[in-house]
N, C-alpha and C positions, 0 to 999 in steps of 0.2 A: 903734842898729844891730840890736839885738835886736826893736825894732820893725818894722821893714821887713822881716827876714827870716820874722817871723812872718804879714805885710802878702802875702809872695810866698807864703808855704808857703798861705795859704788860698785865693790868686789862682789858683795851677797845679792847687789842689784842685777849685775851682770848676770851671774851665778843662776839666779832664781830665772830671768828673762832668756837665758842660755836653753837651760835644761823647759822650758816652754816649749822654746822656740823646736826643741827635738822632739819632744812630743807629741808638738803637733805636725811637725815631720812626716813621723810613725804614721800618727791617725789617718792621714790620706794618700802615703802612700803604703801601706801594709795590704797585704795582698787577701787577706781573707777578708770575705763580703757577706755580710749575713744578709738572707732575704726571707721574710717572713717567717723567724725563728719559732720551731714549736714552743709551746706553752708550757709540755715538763718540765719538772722541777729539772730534770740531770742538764737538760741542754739550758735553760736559764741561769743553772751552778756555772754552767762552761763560758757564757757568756760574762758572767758575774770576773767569773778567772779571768777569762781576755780582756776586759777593759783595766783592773788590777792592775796584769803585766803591761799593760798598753802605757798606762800612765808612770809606771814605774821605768819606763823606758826599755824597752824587752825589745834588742834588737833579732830579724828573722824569725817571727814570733809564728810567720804562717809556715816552717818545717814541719813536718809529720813523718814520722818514721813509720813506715809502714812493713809489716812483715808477713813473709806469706810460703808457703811449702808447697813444690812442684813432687809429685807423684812420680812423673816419669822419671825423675833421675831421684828421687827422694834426700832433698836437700831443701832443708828451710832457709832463706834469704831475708836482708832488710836493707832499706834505703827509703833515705831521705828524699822527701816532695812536697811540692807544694801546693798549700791545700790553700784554693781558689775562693769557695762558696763554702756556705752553709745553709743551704735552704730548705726548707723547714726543720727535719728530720736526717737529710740527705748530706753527708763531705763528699765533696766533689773537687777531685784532681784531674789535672793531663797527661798524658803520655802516649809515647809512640806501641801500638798497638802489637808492633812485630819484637816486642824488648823482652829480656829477660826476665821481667819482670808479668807481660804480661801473659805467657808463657805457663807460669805459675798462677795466674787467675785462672785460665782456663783449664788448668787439669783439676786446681783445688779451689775454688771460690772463697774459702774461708781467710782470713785474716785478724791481725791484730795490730792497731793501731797507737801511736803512742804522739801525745804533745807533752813537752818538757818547757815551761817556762821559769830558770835558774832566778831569775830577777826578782820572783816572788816565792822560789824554793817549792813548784808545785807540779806535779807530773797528771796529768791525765790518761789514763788507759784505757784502751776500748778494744772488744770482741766486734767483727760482722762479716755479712755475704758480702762480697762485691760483685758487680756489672758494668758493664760499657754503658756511659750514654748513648741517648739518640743521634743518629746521623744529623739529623734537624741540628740538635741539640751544639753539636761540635760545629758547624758549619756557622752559626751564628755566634760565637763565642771565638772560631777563628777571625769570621770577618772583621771583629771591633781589634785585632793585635794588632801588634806594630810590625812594620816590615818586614825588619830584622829576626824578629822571633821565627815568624813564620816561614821564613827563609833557611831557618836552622832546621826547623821541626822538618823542611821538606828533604832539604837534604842532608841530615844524619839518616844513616843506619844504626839506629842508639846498639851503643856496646857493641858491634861488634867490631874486630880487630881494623889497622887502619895503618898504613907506612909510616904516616906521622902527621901530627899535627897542621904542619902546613899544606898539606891532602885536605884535611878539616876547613881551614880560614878556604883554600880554593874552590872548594864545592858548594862553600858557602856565598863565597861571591859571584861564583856562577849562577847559584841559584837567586839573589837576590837580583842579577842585572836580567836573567832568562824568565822565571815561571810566574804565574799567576797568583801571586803572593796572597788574594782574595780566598782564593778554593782551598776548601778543607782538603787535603789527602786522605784516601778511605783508611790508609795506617797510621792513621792520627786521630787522637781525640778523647775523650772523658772516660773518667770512673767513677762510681757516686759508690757508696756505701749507708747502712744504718745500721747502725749501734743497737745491739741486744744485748751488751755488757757496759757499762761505764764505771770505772772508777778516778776517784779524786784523794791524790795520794797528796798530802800537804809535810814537808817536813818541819821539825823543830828540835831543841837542843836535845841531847841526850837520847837522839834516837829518838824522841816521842812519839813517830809520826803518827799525823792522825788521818785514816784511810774510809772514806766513806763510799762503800758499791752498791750499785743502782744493778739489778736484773731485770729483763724485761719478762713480763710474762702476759701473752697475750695481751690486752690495749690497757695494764698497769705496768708501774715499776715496782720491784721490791728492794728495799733499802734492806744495807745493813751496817755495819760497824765490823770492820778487820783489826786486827792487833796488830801492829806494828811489826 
C-alpha cells in the first residue's frame, strides 16, 4: 500500500512539474509580444484571456484568422497568421506584400479578425481597417530574424503556383547560401490593424454562451450584452 502511494505521490509530482515545465515553455516562446498595451477595458479583457489560455497550456495560441473581401474578383477569403505584437492599440502581422491576401487589403481595407483559444473555450472577434507598416518599421523587425526565416520570406512567391516542392527547398537554399539575409525586400513586411469592434464570446454548457461586445465610438467603447 505504501508502495503505490509513494508510485502516486512521484506521478502527481511529475505531472504538476511536467505541465510547468510546458507552460513555461509557452510563456517565452509564444509568439505574441505585448508592448505597451492600451489601458481599455476590451484590450485588458484580451490580455486578461491570453494569460488564462497561456497558462492553461494553449498550444499556437498567436493564430489569428483573418478574413478579408477582394472587390475585384468579389470573393471573401480567410487564413490563418500569425500575430506578432500588440502594441498599444495596434495587431501587427507579416506577410508577403505581393500575396493573395494582400491583394484584398488593397482593393478593400476592411477586415475581420478572429482568435480562438479551445483551451479555455473562448473566441475573440474583431472588426478593423488594416495597413502596411512602415518600411522603417519592417526592416527593423526583419533584421532581428533568423536566417532561415528570412531566406523563405525572400524567396517565396507566397501562393503562387510552383512544379513542386523541391523547386521550394531549392530556391530556398539558394537564397540562404546567395542574398543578403539582413535587408528587408520591399515585397515584405507588416500589417497592423485597430479594432472598432470587439467581442468576447466565452462558451458554457447548454449553449449558454455568454457574449460581451465592446463598439468603439469615437475615444469611448460601448459595451453590450449579446444573447447567445
Amino acid at each position: 500500500m505504501q508502495l503505490f502511494l509513494f508510485i502516486g505521490f512521484v506521478f502527481l509530482k511529475f505531472s504538476i512539474s511536467n505541465k510547468a515545465y510546458i507552460i513555461n515553455f509557452l510563456k517565452f516562446n509564444t509568439m505574441i509580444q505585448f508592448n505597451n498595451l492600451n489601458p481599455e477595458i476590451p484590450y485588458q479583457c484580451l490580455k486578461e484571456k491570453y494569460d488564462e489560455a497561456l497558462n492553461a497550456g494553449q498550444q499556437g495560441i498567436e493564430a489569428i484568422s483573418i478574413s478579408s473581401f477582394n472587390k475585384d474578383i468579389s470573393e471573401v477569403n480567410s487564413r490563418y497568421v500569425n500575430l506578432k505584437f500588440i502594441s498599444n492599440d495596434e495587431f501587427i502581422f507579416f506577410s508577403n506584400y505581393d500575396s493573395p491576401k494582400a491583394s484584398s487589403f488593397n482593393s478593400h481595407n476592411q477586415i475581420a479578425a478572429l482568435l480562438y483559444w479551445p483551451s479555455i473555450n473562448v473566441q475573440i472577434r474583431m472588426k478593423a481597417k488594416i495597413k502596411k507598416t512602415p518600411n522603417e518599421y519592417n526592416q527593423k523587425y526583419f533584421f532581428n530574424r533568423s536566417e532561415e526565416k528570412n531566406a523563405l520570406a525572400i524567396s517565396s512567391n507566397q501562393s503562387k503556383k510552383i512544379d513542386s516542392f523541391e523547386t521550394v527547398q531549392k530556391n530556398f537554399k539558394k537564397s540562404l547560401r546567395n542574398d543578403d539575409l539582413k535587408e528587408c525586400p520591399k515585397y515584405w513586411g507588416g500589417y497592423s490593424f485597430v479594432p472598432y469592434e470587439i467581442e468576447f464570446w466565452e462558451g458554457n454548457e447548454f449553449r449558454l454562451n455568454k457574449r460581451n461586445l465592446y463598439i468603439k465610438n469615437n475615444t469611448c467603447w460601448n459595451h453590450f450584452i449579446l444573447e447567445p
